[in-house]
N, C-alpha and C positions, 0 to 999 in steps of 0.2 A: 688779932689786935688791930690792925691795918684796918678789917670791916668792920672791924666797930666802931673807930675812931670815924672812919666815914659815913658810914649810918648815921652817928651825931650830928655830925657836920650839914648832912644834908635834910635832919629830920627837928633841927632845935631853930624855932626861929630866934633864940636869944642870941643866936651865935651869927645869925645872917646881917648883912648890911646888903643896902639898893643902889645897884647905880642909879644913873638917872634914866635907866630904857625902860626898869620899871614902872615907870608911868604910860609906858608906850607908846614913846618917840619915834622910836622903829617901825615902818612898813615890814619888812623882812629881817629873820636874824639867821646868819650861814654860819653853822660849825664846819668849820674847814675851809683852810686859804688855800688850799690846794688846786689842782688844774683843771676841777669843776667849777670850786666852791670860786676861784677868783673871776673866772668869765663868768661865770650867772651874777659876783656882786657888781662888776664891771659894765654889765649889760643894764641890770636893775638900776643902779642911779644912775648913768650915764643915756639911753634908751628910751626909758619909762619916768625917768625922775622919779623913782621911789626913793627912801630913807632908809639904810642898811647897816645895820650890825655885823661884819664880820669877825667872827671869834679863832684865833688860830693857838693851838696849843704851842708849837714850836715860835723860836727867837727870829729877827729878821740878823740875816749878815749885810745887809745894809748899811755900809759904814762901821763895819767890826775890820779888826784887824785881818781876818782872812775871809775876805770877800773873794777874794781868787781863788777860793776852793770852788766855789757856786761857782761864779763867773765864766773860768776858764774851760771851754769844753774839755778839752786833757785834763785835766786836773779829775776826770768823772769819779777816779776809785777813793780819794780822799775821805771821801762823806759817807761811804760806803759801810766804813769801819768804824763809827766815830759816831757816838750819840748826842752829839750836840744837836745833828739838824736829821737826827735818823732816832725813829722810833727802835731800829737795833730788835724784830724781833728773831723771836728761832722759830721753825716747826717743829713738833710734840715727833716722838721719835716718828722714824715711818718705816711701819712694819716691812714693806716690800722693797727695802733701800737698805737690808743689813739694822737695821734700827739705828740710821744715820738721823742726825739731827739737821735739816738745811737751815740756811740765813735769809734772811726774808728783809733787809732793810725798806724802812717807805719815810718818805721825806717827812719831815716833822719841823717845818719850817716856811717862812711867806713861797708859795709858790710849789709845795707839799714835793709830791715826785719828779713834779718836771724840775724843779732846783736840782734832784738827786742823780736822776736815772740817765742812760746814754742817751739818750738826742737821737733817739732813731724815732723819725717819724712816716710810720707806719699805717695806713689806714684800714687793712686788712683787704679782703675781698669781696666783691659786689654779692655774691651767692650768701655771704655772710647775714647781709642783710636781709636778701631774701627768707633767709632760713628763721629769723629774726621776728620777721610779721608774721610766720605762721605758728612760731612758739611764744609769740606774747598773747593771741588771742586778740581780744577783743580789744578794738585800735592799735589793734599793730602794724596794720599797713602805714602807718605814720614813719614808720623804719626800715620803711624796702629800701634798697637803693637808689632811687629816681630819684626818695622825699630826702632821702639824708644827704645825697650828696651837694644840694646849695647850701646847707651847716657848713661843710668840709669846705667850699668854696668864700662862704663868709668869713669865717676863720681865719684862711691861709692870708699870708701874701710870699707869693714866691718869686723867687727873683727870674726863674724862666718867665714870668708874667702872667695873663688868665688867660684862661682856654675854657673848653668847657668843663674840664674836670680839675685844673687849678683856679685858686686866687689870687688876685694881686694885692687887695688894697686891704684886706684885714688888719688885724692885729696881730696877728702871730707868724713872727716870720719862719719860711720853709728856706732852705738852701741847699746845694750840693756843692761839696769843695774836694781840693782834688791837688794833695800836698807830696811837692816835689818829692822830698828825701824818700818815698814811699809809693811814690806812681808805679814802678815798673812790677812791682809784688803786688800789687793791687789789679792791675791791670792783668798781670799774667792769671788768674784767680780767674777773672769773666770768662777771659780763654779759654781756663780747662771747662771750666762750666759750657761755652759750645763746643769742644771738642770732643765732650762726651756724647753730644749729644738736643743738649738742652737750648733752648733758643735762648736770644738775649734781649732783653730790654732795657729801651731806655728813659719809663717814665716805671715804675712799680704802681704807685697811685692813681695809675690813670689808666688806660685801656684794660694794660694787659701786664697784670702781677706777675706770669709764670714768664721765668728763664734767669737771666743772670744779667747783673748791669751796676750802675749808680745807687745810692742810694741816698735820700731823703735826710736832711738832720734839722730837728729843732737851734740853730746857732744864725747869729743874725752876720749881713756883710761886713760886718769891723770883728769877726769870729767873738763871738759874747755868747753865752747861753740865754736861749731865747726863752727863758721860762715863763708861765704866766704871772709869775710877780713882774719880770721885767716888761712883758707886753700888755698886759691887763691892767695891774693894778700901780705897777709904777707912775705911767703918765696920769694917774688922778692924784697918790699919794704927792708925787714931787710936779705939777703939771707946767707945761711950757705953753699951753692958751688957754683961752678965758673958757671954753667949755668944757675944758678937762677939768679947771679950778672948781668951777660950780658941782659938777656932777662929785668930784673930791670931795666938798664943804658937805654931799649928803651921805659919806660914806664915813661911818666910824668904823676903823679898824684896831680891833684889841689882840697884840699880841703876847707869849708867854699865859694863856689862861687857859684851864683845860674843863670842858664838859663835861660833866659827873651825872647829869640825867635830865629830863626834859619836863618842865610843867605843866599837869592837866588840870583843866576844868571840866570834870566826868571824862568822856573821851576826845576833847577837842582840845589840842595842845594849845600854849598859852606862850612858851616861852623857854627857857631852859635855865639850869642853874650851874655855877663855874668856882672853879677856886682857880687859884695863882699855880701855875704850872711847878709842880715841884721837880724836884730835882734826878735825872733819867737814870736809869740803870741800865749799866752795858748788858745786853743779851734781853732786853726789855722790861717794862712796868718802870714804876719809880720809886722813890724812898719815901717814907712815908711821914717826913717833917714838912708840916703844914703850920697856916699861920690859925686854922680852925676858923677862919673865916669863909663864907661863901656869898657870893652875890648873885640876884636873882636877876634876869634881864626879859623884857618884856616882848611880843612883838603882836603889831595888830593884825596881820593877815597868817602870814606862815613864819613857820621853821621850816629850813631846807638843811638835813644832812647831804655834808660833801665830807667824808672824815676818810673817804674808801671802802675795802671790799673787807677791811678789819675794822676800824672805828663805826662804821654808818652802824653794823648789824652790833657790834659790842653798847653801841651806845642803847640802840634799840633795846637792845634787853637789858641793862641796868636799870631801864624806865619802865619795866614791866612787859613789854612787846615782846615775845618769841614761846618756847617750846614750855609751857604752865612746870610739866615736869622738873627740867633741868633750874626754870626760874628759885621753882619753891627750894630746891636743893641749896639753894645758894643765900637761900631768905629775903630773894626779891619780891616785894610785893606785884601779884600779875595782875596786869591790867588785860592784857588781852592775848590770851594762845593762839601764839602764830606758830606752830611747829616750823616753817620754813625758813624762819628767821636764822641766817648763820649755815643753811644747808646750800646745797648746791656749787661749794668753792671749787672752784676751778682755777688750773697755773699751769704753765708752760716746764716742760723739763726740755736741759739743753745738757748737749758733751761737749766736749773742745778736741779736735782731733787736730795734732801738731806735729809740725817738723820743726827741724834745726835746719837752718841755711847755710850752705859752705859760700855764698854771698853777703856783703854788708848790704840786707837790702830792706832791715826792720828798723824800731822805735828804741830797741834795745840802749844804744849809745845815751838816748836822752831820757831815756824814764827807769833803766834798770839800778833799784839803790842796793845798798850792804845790810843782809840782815842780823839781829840776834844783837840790836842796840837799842833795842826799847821803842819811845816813841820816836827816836833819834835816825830811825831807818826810815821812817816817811822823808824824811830832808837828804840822809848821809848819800847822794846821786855816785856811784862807780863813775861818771864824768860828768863832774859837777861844772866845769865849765861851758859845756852842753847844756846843761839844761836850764844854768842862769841865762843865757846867749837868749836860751828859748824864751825864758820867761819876761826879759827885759824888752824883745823885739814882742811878743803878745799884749804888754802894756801898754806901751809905746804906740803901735802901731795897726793892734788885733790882726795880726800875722803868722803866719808860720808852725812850727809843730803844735804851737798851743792853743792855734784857733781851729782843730778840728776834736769831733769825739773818734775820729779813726775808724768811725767803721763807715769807709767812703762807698764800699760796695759792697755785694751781697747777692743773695739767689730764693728763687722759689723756685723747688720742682716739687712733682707728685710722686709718692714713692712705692705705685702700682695703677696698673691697669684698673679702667673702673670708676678712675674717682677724677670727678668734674673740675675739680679744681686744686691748687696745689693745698698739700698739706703738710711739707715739710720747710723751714726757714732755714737760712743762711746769713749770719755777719760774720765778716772776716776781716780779723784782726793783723796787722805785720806786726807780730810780733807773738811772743808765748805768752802767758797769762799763768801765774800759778795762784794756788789758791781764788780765784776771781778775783784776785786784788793786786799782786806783784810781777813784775815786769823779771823773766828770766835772764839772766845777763850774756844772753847768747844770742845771734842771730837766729831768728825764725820767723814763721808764721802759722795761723791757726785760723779752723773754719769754726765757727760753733754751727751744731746743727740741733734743732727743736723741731718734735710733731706741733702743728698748733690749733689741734679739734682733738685734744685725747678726751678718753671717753672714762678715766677714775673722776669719782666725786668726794669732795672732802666737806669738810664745817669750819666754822668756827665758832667756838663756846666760852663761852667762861670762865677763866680761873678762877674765880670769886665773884663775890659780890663788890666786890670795891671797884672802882674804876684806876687803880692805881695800880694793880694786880695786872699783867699782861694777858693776855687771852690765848687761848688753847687754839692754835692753830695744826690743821691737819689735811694740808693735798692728797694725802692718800696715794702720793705719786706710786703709779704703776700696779695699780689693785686690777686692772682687767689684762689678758689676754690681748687684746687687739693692740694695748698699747704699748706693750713687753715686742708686740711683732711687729711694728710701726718704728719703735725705739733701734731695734735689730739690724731691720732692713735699711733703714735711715745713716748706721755707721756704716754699712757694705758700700753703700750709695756713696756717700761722701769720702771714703779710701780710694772709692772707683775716679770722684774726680780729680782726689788730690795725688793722682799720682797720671794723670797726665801728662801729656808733652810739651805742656808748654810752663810747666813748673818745676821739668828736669833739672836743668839751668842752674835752681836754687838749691832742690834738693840737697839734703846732706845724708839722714836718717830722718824715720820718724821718731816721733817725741812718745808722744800719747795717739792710741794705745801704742805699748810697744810693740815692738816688728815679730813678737814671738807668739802674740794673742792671736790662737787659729779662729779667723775670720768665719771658715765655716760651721765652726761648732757652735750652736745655739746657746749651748750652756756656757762657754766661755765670752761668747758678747754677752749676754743676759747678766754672768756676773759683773764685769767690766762695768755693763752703765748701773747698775745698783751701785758698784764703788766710787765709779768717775762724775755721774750727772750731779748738776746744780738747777735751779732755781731760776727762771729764767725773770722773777720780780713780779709776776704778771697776775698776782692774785686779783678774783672775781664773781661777781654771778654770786652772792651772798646776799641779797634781797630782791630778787631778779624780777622783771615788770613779769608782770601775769600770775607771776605767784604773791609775793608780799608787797609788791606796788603793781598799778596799773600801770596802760600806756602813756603816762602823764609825769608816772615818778610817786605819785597818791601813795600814802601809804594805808591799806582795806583794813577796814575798822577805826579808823580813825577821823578827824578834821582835822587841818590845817598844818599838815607834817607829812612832808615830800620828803626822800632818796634821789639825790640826783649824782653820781657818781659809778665807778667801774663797778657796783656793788648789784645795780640794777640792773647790768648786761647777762639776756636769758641763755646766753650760751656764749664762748668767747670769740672775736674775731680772728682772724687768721693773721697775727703776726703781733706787733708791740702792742700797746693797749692806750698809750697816753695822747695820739690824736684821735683814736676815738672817745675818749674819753672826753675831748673839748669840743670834738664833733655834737657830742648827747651835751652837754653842757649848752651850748650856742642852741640848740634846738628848743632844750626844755625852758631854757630864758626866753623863746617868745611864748611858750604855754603858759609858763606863769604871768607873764603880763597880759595875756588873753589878746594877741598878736594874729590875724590870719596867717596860716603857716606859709613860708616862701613855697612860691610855686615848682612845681617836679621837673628835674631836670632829663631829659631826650636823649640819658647818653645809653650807651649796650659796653656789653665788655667783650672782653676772648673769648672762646669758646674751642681748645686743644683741636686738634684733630682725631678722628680716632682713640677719642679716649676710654671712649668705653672697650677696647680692645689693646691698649699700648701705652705704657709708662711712659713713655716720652715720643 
């Protein structure tokens, strides 16, 4: 019923009305205000003075009553559960995971993930890049590490200043913070990490990724979350000088309207077509009360999807782009079989391995609430006088527990001889984490650890024909061998550090796994992380340059309809995905204005010792 009623909507022109881009006001129109979509529209009027439509399905919390769910970096797991500013999807069961279902939230809101996700910002590894120009093919040297990293540098502004491998004066602020009530558990953490062994660092982004140190967060000096609505698109929406004003006056931004498919003229897209964002359903898709209206919107040069590593390739195929087969199944009319469209998904899996602390030396006091009260356990705080303390001194003054996202530190190691560069990540938590969303009411801490180059490939497909219908998502986590032995080795590794000596002190017991899981039986880690892992958020590589876009973001076979988002990455980087993601955004905003690319940066990285013979 749901696709038929859509079918109509989108096939009757008695039922359409025009805004006014139908006439083709718009130089560019960007589905998705996300952490692409808002620097390319940011870049385009503000840059180039072009004329931009940006369309965003999700609400702004701009002036809503709970702006401090966004806002507040503590506050990250709020939005996590909660389909207002979260598309809330699941993945389709996963055969090599027990046929567990994982959670997969991605922001759905001005500023898409980065509003959502923890504020780790991660640039991944210089080899990343490398590996990058030679699996894009043709122009892909545009994305070795030399050419990427002045994006990364335009980008940033960090408050250590510019170097060669930071920036200062960007838009997007970087920061490292470093909060009392939880210094000495954080700290002791680096420790065990060189006590085992592993060296330490104290830039991640810059020289030398591998060892143990500080780490990176998207949150600005008054601790605020640094998303690209508030770094991007805020100063044009609300502007404080006359150039911001201007580049603003050429920016329409449409929020609550959601994409339903893209307008051709033969094969040269023209535009897109949208209704009013209906109403979300928790676990994903929406309900299917519509006003049965649609409006068409025009644009003179391009379409640029920024919708993600789910919306860019869903959209793609509701417009006829992807596998002819699955299309016709669905009663999409095909415009053109792209089999790759939707293949190649790629996501990070992580475990939480935990103690209890016989120290008060966690977050517990101020973030652990009372469960089994409804929606009434988000607020009901076990020391609610803590955590208002927290939140009045955060308003007040962007201070204290609730100007960090808490994962101040963290680790790269490699988790065997052989391999050039690290492949397993580290954030660590003070504190237990249950479910990925609740605060244990105990003293502890926890390391999460994630492979971040596994080698299972997953899809994304179709539920329907409707765009209202959620999409069939499937990581396929742990379909190979290598990754089932990377996953393995990866919990031995990380038991090995957290039971060092310089975290005795805290120790109580451990939490997860429990102290009774024989570490050396294959079969008993094997099953543990099929029950215990999660999602580390990182879905990608769903339209990936060389196969269904070029090095440009083009999408082959078509005119005037770019992918610019984590959807076109040919393989994932090594660690978060959301500064690369603004990294390829800053890049592909001077292709599209037909910009000479910034000149190559002179810098080298680490290079281990002995690593082709030694794990550390």
């Amino acid at each position: 019923q749901v696709v038929t009623m859509l079918s109509r909507l989108t096939t009757s022109s008695s039922l359409r009305r025009f805004s006014s881009s139908a006439k083709g006001s718009y130089d560019y129109i960007i589905i998705g205000a996300g952490s692409a979509g808002a620097t390319i529209a940011h870049r385009l009027v503000k840059d180039a003075g072009a004329t931009v439509l940006l369309i965003e399905n999700g609400s702004s919390h701009y002036g809503s009553w709970d702006w401090w769910k966004i806002n507040m970096p503590a506050a990250l797991t709020f939005n996590l559960a909660d389909a207002k500013y979260n598309w809330d999807f699941y993945t389709v069961p996963q055969k090599h995971m027990d046929g567990r279902r994982l959670h997969q939230p991605r922001g759905r809101a001005l500023g898409g993930s980065s509003s959502l996700n923890a504020m780790a910002y991660v640039r991944g590894h210089a080899l990343d890049y490398e590996r990058w120009a030679q699996e894009i093919g043709e122009g892909g040297d545009a994305w070795s590490y030399r050419n990427i990293l002045p994006y990364y540098r335009k980008a940033q502004s960090h408050q250590a200043g510019e170097s060669t491998y930071r920036g200062g004066s960007g838009p997007l602020t970087v920061t490292q913070r470093r909060t009392k009530a939880v210094e000495a558990i954080n700290q002791a953490f680096v420790l065990a990490g060189e006590q085992a062994g592993y060296p330490r660092t104290d830039d991640m982004n810059g020289f030398q990724q591998e060892g143990f140190g500080p780490m990176d967060m998207t949150v600005t000096p008054d601790g605020k979350r640094a998303s690209t609505w508030e770094c991007y698109l805020k100063p044009l929406m609300h502007p404080q000088t006359p150039e911001d004003e201007a580049a603003g006056k050429r920016l329409k931004l449409i929020s609550n309207e959601m994409a339903v498919r893209l307008l051709f003229d033969k094969t040269k897209v023209v535009g897109v077509e949208t209704i009013a964002s209906p109403k979300p359903k928790k676990g994903g898709g929406f309900y299917s009360e519509t006003s049965g209206v649609t409006e068409k919107h025009v644009a003179k040069n391009e379409v640029i999807l920024c919708a993600g590593a789910v919306g860019s390739p869903q959209l793609l195929m509701l417009s006829g782009i992807g596998n002819a087969k699955d299309l016709e199944r669905h009663g999409v009319p095909v415009l053109l079989d792209q089999p790759m469209v939707g293949e190649n998904l790629q996501d990070h899996l992580e475990f939480y391995v935990q103690y209890l602390s016989q120290l008060p030396c966690s977050l517990y006091p101020w973030a652990a609430t009372i469960p089994g009260l409804g929606l009434l356990s988000k607020y009901a705080y076990r020391q609610p006088w803590r955590a208002i303390q927290a939140g009045i001194l955060w308003m007040l003054a962007g201070k204290g527990i609730g100007s960090s996202n808490h994962f101040e530190v963290g680790g790269f190691i490699r988790s065997r001889e052989n391999m050039p560069h690290p492949d397993l990540q580290y954030h660590f938590i003070p504190g237990i984490v249950t479910g990925q969303l609740d605060f244990l009411a105990e003293h502890g801490y926890q390391a999460h650890c994630g492979t971040m180059r596994p080698t299972s490939r997953g899809t994304v497909q179709l539920g329907s024909g409707s765009a209202l219908d959620a999409p069939l998502i499937d990581p396929n986590f742990l379909a190979t061998e290598e990754d089932r032995r990377d996953l393995r080795e990866g919990l031995r590794l990380t038991v090995e550090i957290m039971e060092q000596q310089a975290l005795q002190e805290f120790k109580r017991e451990r939490y997860a796994p429990l102290s009774n899981l024989n570490l050396e039986s294959d079969e008993e880690v094997d099953a543990w992380i099929r029950a215990s892992s999660h999602s580390g958020y990182h879905l990608s590589c769903t339209c990936a340059m060389g196969k269904v876009v070029d090095a440009e973001g083009r999408v082959k076979g078509v005119e005037n309809l770019r992918v610019a988002d984590a959807s076109i990455m040919p393989s994932m980087t090594s660690g978060n995905l959301n500064a690369p993601t603004i990294m390829m955004a800053e890049l592909l905003a001077d292709r599209i204005r037909g910009e000479t690319p910034l000149p190559p940066e002179e810098a080298s990285w680490y290079e281990p010792p002995n690593w082709q013979t030694s794990q550390r």
